[in-house]
ROGUTI-515360 format. One record per residue (C-alpha): residue number from 1; residue in three letters; x, y, z. Coordinates in Angstrom, 2 decimals. Layout:
! residues N
n:res:x:y:z
NUM:ala:X:Y:Z
...
***
This chain:
! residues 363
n:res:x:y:z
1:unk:49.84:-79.03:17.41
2:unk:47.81:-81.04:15.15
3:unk:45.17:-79.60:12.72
4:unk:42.07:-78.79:14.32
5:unk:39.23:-80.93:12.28
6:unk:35.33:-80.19:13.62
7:unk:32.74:-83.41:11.78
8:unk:29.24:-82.56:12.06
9:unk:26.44:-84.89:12.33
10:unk:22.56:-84.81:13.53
11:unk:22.26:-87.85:15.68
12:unk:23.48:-88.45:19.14
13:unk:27.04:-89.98:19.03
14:unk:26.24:-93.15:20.76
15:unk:25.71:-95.60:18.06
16:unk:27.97:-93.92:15.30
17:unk:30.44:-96.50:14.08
18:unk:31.62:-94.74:11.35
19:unk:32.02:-91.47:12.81
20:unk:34.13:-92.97:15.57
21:unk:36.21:-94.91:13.54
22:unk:36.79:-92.06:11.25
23:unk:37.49:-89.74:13.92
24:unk:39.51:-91.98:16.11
25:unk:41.65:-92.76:13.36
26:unk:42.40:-88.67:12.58
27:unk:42.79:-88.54:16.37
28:unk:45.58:-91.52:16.60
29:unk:47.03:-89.81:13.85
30:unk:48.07:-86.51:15.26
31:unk:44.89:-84.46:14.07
32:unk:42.65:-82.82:17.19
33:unk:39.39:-83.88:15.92
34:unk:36.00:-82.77:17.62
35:unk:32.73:-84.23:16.38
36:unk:29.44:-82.71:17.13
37:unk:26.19:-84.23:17.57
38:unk:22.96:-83.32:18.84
39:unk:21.25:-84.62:22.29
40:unk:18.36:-86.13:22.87
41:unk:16.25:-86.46:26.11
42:unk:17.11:-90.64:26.19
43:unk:20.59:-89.61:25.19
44:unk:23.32:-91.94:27.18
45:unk:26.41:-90.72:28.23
46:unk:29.24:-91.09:26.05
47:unk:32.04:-93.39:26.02
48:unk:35.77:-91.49:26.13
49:unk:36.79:-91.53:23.19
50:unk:40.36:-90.65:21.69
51:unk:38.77:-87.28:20.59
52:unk:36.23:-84.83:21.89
53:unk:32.28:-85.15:21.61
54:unk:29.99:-82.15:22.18
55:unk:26.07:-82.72:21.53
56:unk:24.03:-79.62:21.13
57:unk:20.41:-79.63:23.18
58:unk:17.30:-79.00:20.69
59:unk:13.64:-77.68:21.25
60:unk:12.57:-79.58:18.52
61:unk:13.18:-83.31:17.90
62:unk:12.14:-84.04:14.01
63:unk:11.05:-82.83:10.94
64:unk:11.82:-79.21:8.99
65:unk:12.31:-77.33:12.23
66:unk:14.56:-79.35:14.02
67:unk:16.46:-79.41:11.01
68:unk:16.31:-75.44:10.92
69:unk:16.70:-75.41:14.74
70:unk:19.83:-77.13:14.67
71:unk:21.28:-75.51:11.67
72:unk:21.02:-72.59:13.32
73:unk:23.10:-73.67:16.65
74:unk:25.16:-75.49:14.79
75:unk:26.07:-72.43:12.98
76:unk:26.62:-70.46:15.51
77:unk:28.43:-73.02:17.44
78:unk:30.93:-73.33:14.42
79:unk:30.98:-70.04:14.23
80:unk:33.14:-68.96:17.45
81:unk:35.26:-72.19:17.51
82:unk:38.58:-72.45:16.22
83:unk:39.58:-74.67:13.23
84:unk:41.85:-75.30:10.47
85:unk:38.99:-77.28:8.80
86:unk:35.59:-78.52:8.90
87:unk:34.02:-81.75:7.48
88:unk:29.87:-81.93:7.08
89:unk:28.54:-85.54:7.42
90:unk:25.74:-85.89:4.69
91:unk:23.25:-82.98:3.62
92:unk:21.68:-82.31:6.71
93:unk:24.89:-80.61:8.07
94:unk:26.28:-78.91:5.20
95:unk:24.76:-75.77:4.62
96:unk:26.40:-74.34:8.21
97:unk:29.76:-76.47:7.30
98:unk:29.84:-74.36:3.78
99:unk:29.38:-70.70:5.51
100:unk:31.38:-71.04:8.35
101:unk:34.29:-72.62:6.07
102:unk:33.63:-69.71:3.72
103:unk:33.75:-66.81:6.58
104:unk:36.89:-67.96:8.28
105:unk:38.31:-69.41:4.79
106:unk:39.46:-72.82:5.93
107:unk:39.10:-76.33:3.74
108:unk:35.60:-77.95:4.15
109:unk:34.59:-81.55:3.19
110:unk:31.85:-83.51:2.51
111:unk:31.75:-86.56:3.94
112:unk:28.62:-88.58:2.04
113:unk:27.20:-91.82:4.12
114:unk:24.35:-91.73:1.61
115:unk:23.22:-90.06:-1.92
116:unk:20.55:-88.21:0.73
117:unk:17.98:-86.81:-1.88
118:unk:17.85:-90.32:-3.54
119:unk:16.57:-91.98:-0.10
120:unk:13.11:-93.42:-0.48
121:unk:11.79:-91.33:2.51
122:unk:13.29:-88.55:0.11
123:unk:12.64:-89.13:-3.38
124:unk:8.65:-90.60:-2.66
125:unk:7.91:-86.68:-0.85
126:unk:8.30:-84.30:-3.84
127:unk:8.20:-81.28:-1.79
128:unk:10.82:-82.34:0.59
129:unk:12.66:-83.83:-2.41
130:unk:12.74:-80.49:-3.89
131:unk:14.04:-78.73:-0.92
132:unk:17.24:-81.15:-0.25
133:unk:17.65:-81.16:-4.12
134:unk:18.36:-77.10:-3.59
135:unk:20.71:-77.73:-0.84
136:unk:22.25:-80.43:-2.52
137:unk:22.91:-78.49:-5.59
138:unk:23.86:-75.24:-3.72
139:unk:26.66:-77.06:-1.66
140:unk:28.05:-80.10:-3.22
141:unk:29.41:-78.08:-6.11
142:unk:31.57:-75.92:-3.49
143:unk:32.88:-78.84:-1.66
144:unk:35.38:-79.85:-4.19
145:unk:37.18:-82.22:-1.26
146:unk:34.55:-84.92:-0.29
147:unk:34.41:-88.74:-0.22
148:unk:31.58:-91.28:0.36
149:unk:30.86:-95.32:0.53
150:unk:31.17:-96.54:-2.93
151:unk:32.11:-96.02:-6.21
152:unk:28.70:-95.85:-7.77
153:unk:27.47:-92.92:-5.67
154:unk:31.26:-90.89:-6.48
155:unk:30.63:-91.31:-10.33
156:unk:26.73:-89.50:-9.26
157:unk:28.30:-86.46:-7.69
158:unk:30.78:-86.43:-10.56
159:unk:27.91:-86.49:-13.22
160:unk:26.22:-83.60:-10.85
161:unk:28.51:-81.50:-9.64
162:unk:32.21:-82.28:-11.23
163:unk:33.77:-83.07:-8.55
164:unk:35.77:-85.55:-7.93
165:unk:35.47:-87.71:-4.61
166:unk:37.18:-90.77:-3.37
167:unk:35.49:-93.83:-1.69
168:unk:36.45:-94.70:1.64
169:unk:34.42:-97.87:2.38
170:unk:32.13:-97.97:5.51
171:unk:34.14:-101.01:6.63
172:unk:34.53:-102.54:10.78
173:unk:37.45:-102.60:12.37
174:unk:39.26:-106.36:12.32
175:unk:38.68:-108.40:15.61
176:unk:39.33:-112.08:16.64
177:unk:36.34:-113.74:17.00
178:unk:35.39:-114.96:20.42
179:unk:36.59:-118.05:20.83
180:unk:33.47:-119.09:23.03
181:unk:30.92:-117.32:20.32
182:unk:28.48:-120.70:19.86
183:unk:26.63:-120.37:16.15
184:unk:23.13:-120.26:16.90
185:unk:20.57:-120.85:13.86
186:unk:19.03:-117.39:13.38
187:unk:19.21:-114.85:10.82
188:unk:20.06:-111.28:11.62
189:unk:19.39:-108.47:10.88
190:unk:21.32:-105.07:11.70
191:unk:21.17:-101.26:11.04
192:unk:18.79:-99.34:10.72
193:unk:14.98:-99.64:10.69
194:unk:14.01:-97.18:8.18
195:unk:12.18:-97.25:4.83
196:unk:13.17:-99.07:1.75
197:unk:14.92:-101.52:3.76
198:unk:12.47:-104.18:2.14
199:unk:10.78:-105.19:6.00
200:unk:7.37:-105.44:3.68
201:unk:9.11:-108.26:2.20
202:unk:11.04:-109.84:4.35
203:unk:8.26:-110.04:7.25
204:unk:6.00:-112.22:4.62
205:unk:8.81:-114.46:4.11
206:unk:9.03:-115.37:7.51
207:unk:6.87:-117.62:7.39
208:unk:8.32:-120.02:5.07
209:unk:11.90:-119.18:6.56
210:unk:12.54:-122.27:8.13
211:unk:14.27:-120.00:11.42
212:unk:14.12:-116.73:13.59
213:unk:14.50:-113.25:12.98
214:unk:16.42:-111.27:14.66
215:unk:16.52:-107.29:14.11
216:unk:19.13:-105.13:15.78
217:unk:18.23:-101.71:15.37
218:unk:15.41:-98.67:15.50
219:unk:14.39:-96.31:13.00
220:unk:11.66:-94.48:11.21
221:unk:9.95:-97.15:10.04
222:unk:9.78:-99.37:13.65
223:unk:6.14:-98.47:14.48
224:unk:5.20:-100.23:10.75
225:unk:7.54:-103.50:11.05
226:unk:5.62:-103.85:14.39
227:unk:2.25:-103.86:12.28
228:unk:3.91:-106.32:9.45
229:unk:5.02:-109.19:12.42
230:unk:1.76:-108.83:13.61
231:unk:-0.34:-108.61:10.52
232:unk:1.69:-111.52:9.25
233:unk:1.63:-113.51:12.44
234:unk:5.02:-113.87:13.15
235:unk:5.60:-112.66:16.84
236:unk:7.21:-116.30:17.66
237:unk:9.74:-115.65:14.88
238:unk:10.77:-112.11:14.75
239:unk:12.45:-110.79:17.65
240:unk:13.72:-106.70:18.11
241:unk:16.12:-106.24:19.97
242:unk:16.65:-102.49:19.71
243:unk:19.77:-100.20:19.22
244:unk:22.54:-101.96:20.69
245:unk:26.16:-100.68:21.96
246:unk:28.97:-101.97:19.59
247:unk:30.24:-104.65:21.82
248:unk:26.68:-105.98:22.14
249:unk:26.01:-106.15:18.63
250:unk:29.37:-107.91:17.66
251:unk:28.33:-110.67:20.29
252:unk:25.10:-111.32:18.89
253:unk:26.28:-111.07:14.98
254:unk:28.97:-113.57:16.30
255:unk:26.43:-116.04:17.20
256:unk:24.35:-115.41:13.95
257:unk:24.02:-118.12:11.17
258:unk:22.58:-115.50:8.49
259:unk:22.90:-112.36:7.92
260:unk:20.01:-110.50:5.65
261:unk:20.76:-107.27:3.51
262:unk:18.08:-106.83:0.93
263:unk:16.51:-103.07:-0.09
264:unk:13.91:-101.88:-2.40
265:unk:15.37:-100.58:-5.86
266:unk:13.62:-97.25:-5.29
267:unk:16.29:-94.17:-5.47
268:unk:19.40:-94.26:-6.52
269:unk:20.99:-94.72:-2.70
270:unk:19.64:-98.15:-1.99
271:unk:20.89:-99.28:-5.52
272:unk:24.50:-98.11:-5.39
273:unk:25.08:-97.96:-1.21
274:unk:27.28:-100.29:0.51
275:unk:26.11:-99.97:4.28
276:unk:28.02:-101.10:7.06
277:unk:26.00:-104.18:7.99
278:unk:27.35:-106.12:4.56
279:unk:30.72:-106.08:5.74
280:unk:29.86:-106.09:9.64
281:unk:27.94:-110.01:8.52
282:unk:31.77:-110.80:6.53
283:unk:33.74:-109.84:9.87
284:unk:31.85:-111.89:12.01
285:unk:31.94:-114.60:9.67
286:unk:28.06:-115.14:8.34
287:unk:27.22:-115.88:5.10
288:unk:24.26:-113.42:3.62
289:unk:21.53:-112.74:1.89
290:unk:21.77:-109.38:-0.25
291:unk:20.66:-107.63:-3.63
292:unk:21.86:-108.15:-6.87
293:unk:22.95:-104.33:-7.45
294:unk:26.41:-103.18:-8.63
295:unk:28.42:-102.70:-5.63
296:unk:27.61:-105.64:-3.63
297:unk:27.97:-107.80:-6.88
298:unk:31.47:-106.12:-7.32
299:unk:32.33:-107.57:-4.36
300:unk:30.48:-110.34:-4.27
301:unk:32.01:-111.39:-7.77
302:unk:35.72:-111.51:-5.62
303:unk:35.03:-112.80:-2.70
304:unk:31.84:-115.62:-2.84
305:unk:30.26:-114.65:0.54
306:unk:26.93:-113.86:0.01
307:unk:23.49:-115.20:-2.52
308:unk:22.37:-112.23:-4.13
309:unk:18.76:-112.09:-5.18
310:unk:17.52:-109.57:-7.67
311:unk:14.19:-108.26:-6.39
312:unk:12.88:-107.96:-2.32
313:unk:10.58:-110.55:-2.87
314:unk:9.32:-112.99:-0.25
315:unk:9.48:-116.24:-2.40
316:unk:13.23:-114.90:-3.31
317:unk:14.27:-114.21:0.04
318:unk:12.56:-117.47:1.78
319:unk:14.56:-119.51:-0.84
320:unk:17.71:-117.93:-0.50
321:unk:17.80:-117.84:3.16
322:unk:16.51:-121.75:3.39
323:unk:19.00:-122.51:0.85
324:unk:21.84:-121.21:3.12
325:unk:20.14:-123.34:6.07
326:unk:20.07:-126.36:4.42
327:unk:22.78:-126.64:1.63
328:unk:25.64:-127.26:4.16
329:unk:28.41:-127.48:1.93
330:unk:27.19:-124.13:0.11
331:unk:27.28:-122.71:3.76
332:unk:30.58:-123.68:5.26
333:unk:32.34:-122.64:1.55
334:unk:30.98:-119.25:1.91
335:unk:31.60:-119.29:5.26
336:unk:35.28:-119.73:5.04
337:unk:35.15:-116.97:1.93
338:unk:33.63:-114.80:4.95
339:unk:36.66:-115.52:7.06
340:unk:39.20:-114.93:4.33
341:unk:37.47:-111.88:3.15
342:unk:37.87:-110.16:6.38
343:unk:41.24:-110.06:7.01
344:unk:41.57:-107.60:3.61
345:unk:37.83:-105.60:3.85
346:unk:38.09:-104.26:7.75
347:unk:38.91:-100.84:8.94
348:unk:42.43:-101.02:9.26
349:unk:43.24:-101.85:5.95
350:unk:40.99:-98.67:4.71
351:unk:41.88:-96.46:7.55
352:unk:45.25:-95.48:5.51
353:unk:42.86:-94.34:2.38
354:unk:41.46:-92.16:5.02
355:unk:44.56:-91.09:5.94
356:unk:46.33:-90.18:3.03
357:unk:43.54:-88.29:1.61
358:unk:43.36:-85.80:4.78
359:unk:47.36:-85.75:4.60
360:unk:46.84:-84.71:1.11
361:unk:44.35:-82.08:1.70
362:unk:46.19:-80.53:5.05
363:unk:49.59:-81.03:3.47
***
């Protein structure tokens, strides 16, 4: 029997790339691996998966007392099932993660998408700033096995907390691309809607970008990107099209042009995060539009597949993004970088760092 591995998380499964490449990978690997969510009333049923899914039902939906609600279930829940180790997925999780690993003595990790209490919905909210920054420095210190996205957030919980975390990139899994996938001349954007994802920038560009917008996602900031196309005038050229399923989303980003990855240098997170949508664009093959902060120049410096500006600001990002549109031969080199690129930064190239850092732990 494989070790038994519980991952904890507080959205609803669905749309969780990372968690279910992560956990499929443990699962393929031997490991029984159960990852628990939370469900919401427009929750859709889940897909099987190679390992099990439980979502816990909440009274409350948001804010400080869902986040106790679910704590406390999640506690509980933890509490009376049987493991030989138990990861928490960012600082929402961890607090029940670091008891119930303490009361039945078995290895916990922390598993970091983001440096949580530098988010700008974080940092710009000194009382709730205050509150994760407890948690934060409560826990992190007594995880001492933990990874996150890149190497620039790592060296912060080293300065912090002394301990020492790997990176284990946030990275797709490799896939041909469809052969009947017909470029259309868009640019896309994917993830999530949420603050300090520069939308009060890049809906003012619009209208110079010589092209259409397309946004793949939902978040906490969708009710004020709705205000910015319309405030701006831009309801013929921006176009939201919602969460989508993985399969969905990898058709559209295959018929992309350009993909768009800018964020506001407020809080540490946005400057040293590598999300998921800069090397989704690279797998499907689209050229991009991103900042000019450490870890995407890093990469950006090996590979050529992306313009980097260095500030969200409309004049920067219309003449970026037109530049890609029009300078064909800039285009189809970075293009072709794209192409290269992916067959070395996908999922099953950093599936075996995954690996042989819960091998290490468990053996």
């Amino acid at each position: 029997m494989g070790k038994r591995i519980y991952f904890t998380v507080t959205n609803d499964l669905s749309y969780d790339q990372r968690m279910h490449r992560i956990c499929g990978s443990l699962a393929n690997a031997g490991y029984e691996v159960t990852l628990v969510g939370r469900k919401l009333p427009a929750s859709l049923p889940l897909d099987k998966k190679p390992f099990r899914q439980l979502r816990l039902q909440c009274w409350f939906k948001k804010g400080k007392w869902f986040y106790a609600e679910y704590n406390i279930r999640l506690f509980f829940y933890l509490l009376f099932s049987r493991m030989d180790g138990i990861c928490a997925i960012d600082l929402d999780t961890i607090l029940p993660c670091l008891y119930v690993s303490k009361i039945k003595n078995i290895i916990r990790i922390y598993d970091a998408h983001e440096l949580f209490t530098e988010l700008k919905e974080v940092v710009s909210r000194p009382s709730i700033h205050n509150r994760w920054l407890r948690i934060e420095k409560k826990a992190v210190a007594q995880f001492k096995h933990g990874y996150t996205v890149s190497q620039g957030i790592a060296e912060i919980f080293k300065q912090r907390y002394g301990v020492e975390y790997a990176c284990i990139r946030n990275m797709p899994v490799l896939k041909d691309i469809p052969a009947s996938a017909i470029q259309e001349k868009f640019l896309l954007y994917q993830g999530a809607v949420n603050e300090a994802r520069a939308f009060e920038w890049l809906i003012p560009a619009m209208k110079k970008i010589k092209t259409e917008l397309v946004v793949c996602g939902t978040g906490n900031f969708m009710e004020q990107l709705r205000s910015l196309i319309k405030e701006h005038q831009v309801e013929n050229k921006v176009y939201l099209r919602g969460q989508l399923f993985p399969k969905q989303l990898w058709e559209v980003s295959c018929r992309g042009y350009v993909g768009i990855s800018i964020a506001e240098n407020i809080g540490l997170n946005q400057y040293l995060a590598l999300p998921n949508k800069f090397f989704d664009y690279i797998q499907a093959g689209l050229p991009q539009v991103t900042m000019d902060f450490p870890e995407y120049k890093r990469i950006n410096d090996q590979y050529d597949i992306a313009l980097l500006i260095p500030a969200a600001d409309p004049e920067m990002i219309a003449s970026a993004v037109n530049k890609l549109l029009d300078d064909t031969v800039l285009y189809e080199r970075l293009r072709q970088n794209c192409l290269k690129a992916r067959l070395e930064l996908n999922w099953q190239k950093e599936e075996t760092r995954l690996l042989a850092y819960y091998s290490n732990i468990f053996n």
